[in-house]
PQR file with spaces between the fields and no chain letter, atoms N, CA, C, O and H, PARSE charges and radii, in Angstrom:
ATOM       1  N    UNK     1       0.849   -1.179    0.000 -0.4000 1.5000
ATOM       2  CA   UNK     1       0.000    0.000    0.000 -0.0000 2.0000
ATOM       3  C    UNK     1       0.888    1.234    0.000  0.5500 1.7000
ATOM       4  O    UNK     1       1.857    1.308    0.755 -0.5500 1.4000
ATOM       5  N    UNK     2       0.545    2.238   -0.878 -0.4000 1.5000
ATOM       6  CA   UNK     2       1.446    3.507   -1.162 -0.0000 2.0000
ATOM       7  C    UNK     2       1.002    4.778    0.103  0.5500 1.7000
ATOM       8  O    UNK     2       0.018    4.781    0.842 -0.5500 1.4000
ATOM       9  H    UNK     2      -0.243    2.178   -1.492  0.4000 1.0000
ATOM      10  N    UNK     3       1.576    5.294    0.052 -0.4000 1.5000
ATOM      11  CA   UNK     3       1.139    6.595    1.064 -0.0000 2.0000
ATOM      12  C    UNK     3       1.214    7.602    0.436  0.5500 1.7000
ATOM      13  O    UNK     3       2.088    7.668   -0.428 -0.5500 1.4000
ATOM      14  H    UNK     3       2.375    5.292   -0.548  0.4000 1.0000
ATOM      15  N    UNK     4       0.293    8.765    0.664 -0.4000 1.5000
ATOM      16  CA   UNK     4       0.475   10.278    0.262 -0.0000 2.0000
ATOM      17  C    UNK     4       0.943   11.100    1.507  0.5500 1.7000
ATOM      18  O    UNK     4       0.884   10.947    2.727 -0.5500 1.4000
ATOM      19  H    UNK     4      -0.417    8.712    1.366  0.4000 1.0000
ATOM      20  N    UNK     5       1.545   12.251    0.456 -0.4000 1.5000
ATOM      21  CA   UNK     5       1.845   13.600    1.528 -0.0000 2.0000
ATOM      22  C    UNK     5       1.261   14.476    0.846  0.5500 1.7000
ATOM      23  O    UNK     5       1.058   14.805   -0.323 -0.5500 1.4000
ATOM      24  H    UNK     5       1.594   12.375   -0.535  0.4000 1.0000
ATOM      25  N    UNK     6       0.946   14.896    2.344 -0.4000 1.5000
ATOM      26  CA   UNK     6       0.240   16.124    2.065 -0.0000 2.0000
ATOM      27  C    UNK     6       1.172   17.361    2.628  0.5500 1.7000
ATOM      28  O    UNK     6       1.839   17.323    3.662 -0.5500 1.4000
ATOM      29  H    UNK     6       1.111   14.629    3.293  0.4000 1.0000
ATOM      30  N    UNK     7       1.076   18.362    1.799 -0.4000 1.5000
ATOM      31  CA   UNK     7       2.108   19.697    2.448 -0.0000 2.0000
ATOM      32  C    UNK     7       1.120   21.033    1.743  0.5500 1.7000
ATOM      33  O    UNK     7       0.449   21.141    0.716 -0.5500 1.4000
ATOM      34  H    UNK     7       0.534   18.394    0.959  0.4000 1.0000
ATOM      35  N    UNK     8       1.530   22.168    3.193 -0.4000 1.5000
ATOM      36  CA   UNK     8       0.729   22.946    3.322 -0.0000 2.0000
ATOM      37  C    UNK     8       0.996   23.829    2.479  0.5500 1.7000
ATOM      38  O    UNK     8       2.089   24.363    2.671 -0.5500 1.4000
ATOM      39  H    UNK     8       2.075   22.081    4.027  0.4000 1.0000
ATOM      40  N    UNK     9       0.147   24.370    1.198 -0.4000 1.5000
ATOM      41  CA   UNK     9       0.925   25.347    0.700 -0.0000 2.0000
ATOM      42  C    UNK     9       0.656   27.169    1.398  0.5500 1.7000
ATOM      43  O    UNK     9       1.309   28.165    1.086 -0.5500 1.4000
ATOM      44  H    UNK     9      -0.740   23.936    1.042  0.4000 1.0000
ATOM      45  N    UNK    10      -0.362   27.093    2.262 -0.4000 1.5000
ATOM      46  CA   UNK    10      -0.130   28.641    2.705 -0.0000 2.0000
ATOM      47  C    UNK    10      -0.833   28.316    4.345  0.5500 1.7000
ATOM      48  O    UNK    10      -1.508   27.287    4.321 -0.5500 1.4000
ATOM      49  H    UNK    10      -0.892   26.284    2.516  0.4000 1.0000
ATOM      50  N    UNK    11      -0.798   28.889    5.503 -0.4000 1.5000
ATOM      51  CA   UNK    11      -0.864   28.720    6.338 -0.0000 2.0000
ATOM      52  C    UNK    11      -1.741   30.162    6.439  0.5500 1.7000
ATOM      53  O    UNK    11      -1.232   31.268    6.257 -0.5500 1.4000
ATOM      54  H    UNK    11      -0.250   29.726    5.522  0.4000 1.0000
ATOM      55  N    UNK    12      -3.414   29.886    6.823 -0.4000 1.5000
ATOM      56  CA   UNK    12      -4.669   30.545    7.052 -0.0000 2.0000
ATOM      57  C    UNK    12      -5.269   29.744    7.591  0.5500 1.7000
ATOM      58  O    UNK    12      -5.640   28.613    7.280 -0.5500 1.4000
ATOM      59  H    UNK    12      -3.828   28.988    6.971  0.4000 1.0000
ATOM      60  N    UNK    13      -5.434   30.690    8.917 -0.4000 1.5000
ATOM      61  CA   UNK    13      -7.041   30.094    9.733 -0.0000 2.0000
ATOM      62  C    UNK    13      -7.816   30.210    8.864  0.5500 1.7000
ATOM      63  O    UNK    13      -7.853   31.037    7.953 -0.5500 1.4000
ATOM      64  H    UNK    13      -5.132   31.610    9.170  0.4000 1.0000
ATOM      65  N    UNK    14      -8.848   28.910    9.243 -0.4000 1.5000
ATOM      66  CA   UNK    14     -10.413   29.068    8.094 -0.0000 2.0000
ATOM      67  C    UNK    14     -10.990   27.864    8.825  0.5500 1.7000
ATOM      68  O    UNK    14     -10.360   26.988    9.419 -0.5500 1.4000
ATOM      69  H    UNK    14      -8.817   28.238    9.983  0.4000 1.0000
ATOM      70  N    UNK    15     -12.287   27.984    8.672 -0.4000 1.5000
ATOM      71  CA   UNK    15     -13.240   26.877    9.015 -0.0000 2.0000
ATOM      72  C    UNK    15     -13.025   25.440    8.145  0.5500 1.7000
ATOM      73  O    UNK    15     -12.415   24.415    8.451 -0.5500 1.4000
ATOM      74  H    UNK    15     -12.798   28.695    8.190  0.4000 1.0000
ATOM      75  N    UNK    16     -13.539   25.684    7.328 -0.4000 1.5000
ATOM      76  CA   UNK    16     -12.915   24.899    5.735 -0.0000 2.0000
ATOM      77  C    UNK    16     -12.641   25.038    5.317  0.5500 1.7000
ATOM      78  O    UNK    16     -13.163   26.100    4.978 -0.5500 1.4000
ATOM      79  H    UNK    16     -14.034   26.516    7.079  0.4000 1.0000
ATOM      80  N    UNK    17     -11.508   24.729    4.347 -0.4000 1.5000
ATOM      81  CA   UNK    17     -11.146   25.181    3.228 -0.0000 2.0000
ATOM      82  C    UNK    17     -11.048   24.353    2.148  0.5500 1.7000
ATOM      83  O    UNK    17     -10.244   23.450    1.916 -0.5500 1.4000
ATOM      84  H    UNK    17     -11.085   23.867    4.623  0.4000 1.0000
ATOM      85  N    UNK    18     -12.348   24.946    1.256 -0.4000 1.5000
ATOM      86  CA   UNK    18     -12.818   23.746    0.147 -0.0000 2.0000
ATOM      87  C    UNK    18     -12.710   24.064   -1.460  0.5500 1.7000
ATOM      88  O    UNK    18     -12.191   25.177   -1.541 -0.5500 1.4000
ATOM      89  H    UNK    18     -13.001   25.680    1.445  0.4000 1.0000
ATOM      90  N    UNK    19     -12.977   23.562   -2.746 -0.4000 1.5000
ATOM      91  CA   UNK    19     -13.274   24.334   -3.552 -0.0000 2.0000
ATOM      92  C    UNK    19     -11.524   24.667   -4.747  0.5500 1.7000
ATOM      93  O    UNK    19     -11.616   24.886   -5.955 -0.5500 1.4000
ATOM      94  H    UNK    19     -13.398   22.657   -2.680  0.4000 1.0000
ATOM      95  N    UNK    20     -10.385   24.621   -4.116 -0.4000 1.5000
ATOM      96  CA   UNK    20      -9.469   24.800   -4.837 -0.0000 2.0000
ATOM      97  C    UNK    20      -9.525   24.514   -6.309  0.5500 1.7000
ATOM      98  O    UNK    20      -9.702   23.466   -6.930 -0.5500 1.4000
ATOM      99  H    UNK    20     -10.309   24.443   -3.135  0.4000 1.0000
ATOM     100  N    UNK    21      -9.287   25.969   -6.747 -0.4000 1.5000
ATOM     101  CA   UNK    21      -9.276   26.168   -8.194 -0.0000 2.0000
ATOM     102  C    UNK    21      -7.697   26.726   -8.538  0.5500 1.7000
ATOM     103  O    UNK    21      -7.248   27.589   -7.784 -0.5500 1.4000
ATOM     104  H    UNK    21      -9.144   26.820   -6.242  0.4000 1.0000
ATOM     105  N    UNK    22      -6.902   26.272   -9.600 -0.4000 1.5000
ATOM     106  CA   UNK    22      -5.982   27.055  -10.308 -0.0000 2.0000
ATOM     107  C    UNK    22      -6.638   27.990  -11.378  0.5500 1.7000
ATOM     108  O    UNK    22      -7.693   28.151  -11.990 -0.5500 1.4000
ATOM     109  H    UNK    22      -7.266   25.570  -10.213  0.4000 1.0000
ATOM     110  N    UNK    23      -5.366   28.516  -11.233 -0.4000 1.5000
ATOM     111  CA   UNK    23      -6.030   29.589  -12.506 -0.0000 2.0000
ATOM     112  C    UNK    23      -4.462   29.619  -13.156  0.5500 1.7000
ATOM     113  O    UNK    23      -3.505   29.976  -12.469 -0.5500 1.4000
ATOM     114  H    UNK    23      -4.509   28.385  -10.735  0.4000 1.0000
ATOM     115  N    UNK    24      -4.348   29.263  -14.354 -0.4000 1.5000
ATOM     116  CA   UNK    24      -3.369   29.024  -15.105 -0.0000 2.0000
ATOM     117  C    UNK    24      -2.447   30.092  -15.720  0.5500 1.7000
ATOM     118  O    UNK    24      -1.240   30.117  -15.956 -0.5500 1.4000
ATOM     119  H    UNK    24      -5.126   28.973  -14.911  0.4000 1.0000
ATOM     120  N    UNK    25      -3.663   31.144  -15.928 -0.4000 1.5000
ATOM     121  CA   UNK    25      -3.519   32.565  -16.777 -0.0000 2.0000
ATOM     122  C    UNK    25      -2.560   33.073  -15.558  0.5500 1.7000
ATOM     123  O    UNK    25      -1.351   33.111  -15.785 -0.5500 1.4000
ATOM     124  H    UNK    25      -4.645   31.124  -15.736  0.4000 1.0000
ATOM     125  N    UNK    26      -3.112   33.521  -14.092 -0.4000 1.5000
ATOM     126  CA   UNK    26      -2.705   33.965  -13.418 -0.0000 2.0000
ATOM     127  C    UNK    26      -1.534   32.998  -12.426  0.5500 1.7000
ATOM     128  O    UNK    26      -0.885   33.452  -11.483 -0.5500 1.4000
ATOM     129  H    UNK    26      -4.094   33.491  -13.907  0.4000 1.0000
ATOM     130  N    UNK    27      -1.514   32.315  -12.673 -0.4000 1.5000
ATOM     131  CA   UNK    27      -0.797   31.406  -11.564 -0.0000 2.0000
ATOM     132  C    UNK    27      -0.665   31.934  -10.269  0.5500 1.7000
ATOM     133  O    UNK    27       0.315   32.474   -9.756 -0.5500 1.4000
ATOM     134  H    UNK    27      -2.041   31.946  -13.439  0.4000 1.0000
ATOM     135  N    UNK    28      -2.296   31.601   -9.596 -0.4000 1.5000
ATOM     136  CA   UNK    28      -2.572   31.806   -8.779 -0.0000 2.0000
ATOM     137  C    UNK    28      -3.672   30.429   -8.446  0.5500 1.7000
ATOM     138  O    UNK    28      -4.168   29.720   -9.322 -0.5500 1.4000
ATOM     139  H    UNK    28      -3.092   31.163  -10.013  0.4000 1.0000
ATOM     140  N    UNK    29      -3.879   30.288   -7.029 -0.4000 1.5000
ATOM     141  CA   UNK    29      -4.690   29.491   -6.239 -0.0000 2.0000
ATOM     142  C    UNK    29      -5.655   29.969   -5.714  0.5500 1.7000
ATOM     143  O    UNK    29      -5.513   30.812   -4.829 -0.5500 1.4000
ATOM     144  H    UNK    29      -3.477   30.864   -6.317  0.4000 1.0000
ATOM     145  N    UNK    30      -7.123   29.473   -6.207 -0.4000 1.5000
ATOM     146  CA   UNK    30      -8.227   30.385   -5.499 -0.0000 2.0000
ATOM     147  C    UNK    30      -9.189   29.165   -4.288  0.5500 1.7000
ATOM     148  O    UNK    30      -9.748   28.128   -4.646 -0.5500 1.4000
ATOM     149  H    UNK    30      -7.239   28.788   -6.926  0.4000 1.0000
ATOM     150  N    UNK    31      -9.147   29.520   -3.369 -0.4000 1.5000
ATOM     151  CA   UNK    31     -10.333   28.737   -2.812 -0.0000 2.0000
ATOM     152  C    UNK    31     -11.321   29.258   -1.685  0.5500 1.7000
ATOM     153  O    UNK    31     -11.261   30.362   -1.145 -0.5500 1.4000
ATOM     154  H    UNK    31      -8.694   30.362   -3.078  0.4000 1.0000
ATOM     155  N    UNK    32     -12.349   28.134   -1.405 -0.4000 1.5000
ATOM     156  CA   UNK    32     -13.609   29.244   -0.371 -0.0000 2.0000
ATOM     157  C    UNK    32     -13.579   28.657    0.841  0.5500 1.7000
ATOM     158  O    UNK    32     -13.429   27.438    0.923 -0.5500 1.4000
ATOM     159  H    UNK    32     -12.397   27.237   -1.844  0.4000 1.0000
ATOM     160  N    UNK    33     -13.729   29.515    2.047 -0.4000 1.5000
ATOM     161  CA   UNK    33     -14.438   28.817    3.016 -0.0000 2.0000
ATOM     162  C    UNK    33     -15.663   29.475    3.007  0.5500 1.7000
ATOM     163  O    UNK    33     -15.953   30.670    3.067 -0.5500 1.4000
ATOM     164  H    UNK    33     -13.851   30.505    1.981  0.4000 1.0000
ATOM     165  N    UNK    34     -16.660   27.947    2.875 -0.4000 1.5000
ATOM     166  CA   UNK    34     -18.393   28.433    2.856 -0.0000 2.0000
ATOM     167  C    UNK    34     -18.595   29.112    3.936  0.5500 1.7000
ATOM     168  O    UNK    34     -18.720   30.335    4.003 -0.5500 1.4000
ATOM     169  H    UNK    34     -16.425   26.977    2.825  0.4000 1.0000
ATOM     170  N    UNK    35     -18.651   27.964    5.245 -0.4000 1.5000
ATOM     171  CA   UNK    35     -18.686   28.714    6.668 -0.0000 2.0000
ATOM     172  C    UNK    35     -18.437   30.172    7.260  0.5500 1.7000
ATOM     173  O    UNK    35     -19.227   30.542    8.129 -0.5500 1.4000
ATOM     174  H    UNK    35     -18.550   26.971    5.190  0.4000 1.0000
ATOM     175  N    UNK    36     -17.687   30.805    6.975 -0.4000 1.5000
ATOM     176  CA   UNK    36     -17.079   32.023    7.349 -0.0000 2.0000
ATOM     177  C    UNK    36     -17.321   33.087    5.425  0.5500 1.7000
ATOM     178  O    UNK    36     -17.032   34.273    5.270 -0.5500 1.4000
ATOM     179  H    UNK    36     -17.045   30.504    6.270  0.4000 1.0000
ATOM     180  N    UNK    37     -17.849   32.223    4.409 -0.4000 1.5000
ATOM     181  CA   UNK    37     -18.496   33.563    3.271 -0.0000 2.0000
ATOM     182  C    UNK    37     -17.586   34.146    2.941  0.5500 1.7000
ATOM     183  O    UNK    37     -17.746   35.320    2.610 -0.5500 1.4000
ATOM     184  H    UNK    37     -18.085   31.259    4.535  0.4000 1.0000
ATOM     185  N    UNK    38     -15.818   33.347    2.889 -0.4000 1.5000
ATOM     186  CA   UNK    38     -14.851   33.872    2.190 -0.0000 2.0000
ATOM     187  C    UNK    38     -14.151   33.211    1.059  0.5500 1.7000
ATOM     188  O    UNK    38     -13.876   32.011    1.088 -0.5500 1.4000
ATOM     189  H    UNK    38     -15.687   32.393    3.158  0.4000 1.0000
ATOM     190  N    UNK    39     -13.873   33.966    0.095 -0.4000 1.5000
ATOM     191  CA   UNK    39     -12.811   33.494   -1.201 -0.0000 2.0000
ATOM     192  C    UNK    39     -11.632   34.247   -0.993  0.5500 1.7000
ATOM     193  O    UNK    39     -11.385   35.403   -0.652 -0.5500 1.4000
ATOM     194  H    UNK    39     -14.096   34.941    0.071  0.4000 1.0000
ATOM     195  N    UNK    40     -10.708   32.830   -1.430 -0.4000 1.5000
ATOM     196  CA   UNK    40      -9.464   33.025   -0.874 -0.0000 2.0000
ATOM     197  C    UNK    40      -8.637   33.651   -2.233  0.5500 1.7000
ATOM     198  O    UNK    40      -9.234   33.754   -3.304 -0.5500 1.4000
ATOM     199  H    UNK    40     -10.909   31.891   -1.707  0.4000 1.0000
ATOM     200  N    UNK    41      -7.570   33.955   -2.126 -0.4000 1.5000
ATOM     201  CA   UNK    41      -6.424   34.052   -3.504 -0.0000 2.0000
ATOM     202  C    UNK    41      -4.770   33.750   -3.100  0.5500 1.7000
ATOM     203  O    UNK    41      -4.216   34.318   -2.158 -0.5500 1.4000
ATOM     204  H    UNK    41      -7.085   33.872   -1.256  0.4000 1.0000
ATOM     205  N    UNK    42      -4.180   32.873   -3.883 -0.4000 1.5000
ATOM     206  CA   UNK    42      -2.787   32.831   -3.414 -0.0000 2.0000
ATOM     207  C    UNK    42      -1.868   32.667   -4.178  0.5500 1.7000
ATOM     208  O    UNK    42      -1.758   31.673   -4.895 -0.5500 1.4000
ATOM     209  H    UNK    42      -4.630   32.412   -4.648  0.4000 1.0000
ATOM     210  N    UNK    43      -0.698   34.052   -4.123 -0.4000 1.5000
ATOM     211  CA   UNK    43       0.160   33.757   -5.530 -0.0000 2.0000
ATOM     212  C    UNK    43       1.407   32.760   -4.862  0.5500 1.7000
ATOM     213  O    UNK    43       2.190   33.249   -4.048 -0.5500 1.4000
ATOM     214  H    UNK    43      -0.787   34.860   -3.540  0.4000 1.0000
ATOM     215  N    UNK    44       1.493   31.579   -5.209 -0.4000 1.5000
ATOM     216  CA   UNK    44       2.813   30.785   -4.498 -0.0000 2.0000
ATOM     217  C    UNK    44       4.157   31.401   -4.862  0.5500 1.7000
ATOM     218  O    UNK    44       5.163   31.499   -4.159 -0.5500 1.4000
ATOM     219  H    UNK    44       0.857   31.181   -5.871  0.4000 1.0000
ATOM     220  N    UNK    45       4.014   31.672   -5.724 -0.4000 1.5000
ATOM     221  CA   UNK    45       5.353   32.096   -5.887 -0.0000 2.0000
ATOM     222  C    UNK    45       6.209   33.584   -4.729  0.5500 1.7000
ATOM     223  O    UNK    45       7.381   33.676   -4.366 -0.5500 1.4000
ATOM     224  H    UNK    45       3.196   31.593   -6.294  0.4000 1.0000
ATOM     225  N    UNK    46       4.848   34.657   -4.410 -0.4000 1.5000
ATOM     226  CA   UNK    46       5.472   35.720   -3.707 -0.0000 2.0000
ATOM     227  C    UNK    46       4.673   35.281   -2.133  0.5500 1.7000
ATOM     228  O    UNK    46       4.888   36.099   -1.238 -0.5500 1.4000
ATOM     229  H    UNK    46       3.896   34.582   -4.705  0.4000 1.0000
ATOM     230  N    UNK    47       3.773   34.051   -1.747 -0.4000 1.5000
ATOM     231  CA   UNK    47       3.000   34.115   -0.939 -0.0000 2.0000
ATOM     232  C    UNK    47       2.103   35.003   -0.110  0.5500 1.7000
ATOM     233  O    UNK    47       1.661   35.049    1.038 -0.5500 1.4000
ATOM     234  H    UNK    47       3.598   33.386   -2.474  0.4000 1.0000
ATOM     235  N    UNK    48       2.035   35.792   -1.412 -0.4000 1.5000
ATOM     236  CA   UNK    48       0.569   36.777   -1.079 -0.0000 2.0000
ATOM     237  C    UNK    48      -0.433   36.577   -1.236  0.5500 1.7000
ATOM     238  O    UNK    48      -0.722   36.349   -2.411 -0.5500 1.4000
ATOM     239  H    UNK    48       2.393   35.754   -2.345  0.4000 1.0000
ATOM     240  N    UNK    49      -1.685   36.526   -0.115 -0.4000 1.5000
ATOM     241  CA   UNK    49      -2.681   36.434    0.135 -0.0000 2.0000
ATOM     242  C    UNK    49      -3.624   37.438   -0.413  0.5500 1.7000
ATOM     243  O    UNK    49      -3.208   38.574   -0.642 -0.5500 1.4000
ATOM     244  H    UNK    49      -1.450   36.711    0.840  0.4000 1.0000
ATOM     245  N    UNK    50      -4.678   37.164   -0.609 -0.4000 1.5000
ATOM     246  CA   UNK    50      -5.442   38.047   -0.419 -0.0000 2.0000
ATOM     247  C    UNK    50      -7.352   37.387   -0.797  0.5500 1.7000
ATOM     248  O    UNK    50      -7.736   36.797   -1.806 -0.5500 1.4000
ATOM     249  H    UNK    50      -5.016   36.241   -0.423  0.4000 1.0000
ATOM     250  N    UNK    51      -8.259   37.836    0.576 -0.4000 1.5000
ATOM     251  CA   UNK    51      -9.377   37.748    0.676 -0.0000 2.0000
ATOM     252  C    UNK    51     -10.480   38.327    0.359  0.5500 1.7000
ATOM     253  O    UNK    51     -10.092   39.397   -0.109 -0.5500 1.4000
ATOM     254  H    UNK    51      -7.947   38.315    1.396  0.4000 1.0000
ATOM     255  N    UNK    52     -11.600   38.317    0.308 -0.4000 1.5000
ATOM     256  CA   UNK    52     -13.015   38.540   -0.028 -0.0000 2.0000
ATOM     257  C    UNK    52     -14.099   37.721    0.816  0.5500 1.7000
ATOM     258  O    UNK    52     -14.159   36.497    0.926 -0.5500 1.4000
ATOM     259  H    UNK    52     -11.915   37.447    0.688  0.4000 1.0000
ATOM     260  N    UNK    53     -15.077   38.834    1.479 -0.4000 1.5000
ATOM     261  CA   UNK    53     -16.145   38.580    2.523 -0.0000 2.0000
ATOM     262  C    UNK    53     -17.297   38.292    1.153  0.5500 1.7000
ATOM     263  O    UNK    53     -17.512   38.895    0.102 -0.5500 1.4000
ATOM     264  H    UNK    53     -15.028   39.829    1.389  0.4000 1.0000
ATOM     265  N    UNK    54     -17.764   37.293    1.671 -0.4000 1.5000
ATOM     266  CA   UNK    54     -18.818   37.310    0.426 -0.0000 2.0000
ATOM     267  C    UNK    54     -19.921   38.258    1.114  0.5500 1.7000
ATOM     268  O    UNK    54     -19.635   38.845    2.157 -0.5500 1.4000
ATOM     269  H    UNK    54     -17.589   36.803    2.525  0.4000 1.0000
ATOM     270  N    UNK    55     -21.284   38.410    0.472 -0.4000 1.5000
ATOM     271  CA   UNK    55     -22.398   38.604    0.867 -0.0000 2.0000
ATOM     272  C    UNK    55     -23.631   37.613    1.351  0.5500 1.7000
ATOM     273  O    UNK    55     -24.679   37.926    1.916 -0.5500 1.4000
ATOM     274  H    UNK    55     -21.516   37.934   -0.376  0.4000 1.0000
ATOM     275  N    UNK    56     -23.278   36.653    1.049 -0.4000 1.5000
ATOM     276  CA   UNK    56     -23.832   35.119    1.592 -0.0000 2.0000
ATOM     277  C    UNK    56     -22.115   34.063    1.218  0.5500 1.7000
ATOM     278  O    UNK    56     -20.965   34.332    0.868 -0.5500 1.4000
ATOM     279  H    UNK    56     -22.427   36.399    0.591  0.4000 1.0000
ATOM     280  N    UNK    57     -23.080   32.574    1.643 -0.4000 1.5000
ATOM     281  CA   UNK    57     -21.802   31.432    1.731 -0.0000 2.0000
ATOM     282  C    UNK    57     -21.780   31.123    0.386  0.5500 1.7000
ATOM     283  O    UNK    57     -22.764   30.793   -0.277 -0.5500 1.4000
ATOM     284  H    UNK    57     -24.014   32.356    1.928  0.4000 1.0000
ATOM     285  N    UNK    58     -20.170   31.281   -0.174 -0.4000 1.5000
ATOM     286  CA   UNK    58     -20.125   30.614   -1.483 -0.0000 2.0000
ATOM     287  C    UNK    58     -20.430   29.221   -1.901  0.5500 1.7000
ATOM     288  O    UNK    58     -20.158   28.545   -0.910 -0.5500 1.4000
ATOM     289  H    UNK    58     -19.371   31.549    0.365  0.4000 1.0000
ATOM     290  N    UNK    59     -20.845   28.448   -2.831 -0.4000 1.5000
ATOM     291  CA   UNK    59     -20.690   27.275   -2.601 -0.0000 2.0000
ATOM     292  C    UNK    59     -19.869   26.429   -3.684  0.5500 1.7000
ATOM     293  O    UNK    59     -19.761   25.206   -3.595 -0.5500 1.4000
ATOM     294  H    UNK    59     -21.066   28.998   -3.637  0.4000 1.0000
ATOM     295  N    UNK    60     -19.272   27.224   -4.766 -0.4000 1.5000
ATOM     296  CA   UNK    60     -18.344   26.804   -5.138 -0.0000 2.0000
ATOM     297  C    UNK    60     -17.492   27.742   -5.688  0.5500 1.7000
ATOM     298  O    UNK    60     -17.581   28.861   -5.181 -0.5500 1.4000
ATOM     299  H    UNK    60     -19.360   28.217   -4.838  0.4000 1.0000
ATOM     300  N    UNK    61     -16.536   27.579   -6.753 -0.4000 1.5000
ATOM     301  CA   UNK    61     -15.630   27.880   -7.657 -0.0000 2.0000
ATOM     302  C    UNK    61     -15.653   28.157   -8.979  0.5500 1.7000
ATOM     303  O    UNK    61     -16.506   27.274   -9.057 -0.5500 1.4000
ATOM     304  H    UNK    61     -16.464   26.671   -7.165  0.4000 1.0000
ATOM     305  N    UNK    62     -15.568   28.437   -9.815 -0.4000 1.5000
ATOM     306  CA   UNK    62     -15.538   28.180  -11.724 -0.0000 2.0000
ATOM     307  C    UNK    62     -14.901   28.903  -12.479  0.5500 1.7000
ATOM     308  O    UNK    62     -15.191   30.085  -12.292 -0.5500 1.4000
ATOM     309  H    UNK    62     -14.875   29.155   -9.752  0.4000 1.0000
ATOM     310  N    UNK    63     -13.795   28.671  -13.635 -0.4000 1.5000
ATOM     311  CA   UNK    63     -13.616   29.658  -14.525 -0.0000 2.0000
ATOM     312  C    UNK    63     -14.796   29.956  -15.343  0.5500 1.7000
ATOM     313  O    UNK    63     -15.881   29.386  -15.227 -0.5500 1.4000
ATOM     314  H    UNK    63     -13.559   27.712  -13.787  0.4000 1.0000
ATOM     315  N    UNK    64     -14.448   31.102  -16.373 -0.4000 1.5000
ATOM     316  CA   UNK    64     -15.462   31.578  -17.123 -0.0000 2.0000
ATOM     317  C    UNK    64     -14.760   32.251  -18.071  0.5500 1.7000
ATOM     318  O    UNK    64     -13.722   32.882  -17.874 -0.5500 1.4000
ATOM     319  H    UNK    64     -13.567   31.565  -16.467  0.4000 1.0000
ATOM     320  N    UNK    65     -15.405   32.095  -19.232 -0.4000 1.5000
ATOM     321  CA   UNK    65     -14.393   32.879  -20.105 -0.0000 2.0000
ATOM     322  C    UNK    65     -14.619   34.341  -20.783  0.5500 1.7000
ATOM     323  O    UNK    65     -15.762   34.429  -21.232 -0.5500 1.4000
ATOM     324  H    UNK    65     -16.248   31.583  -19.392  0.4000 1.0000
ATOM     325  N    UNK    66     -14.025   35.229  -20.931 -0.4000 1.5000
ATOM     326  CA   UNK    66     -14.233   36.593  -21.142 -0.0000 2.0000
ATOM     327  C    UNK    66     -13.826   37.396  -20.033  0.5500 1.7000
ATOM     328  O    UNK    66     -13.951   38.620  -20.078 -0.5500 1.4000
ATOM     329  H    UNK    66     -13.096   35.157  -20.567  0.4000 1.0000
């Protein structure tokens, strides 16, 4: 039987954190916690964060084009 690792790529309190999307264009990491009605953003490369309070709980993710 094989094993996985798991490693953290950014270190944020959050209730959940669900939903992880790349975004290729940007090479960036987006994801939500429903619970707490936030979308996340993360550039790995400079490990800058940055958030958004929703107005209700998100419940998912999606690109879109345009």
């Amino acid at each position: 039987m094989s094993g996985y690792a798991i490693d953290a790529v950014h270190d944020v309190a959050m209730r959940v954190g669900e939903s992880p999307l790349w975004h290729p264009g940007e090479q960036r990491l987006y994801w939500i916690d429903i619970a707490a009605r936030m979308v996340y953003r993360l550039d790995p490369l400079s490990g800058r964060q940055r958030s958004w309070r929703m107005p209700s709980e998100p419940g998912a993710l999606a690109r879109h084009a345009g």
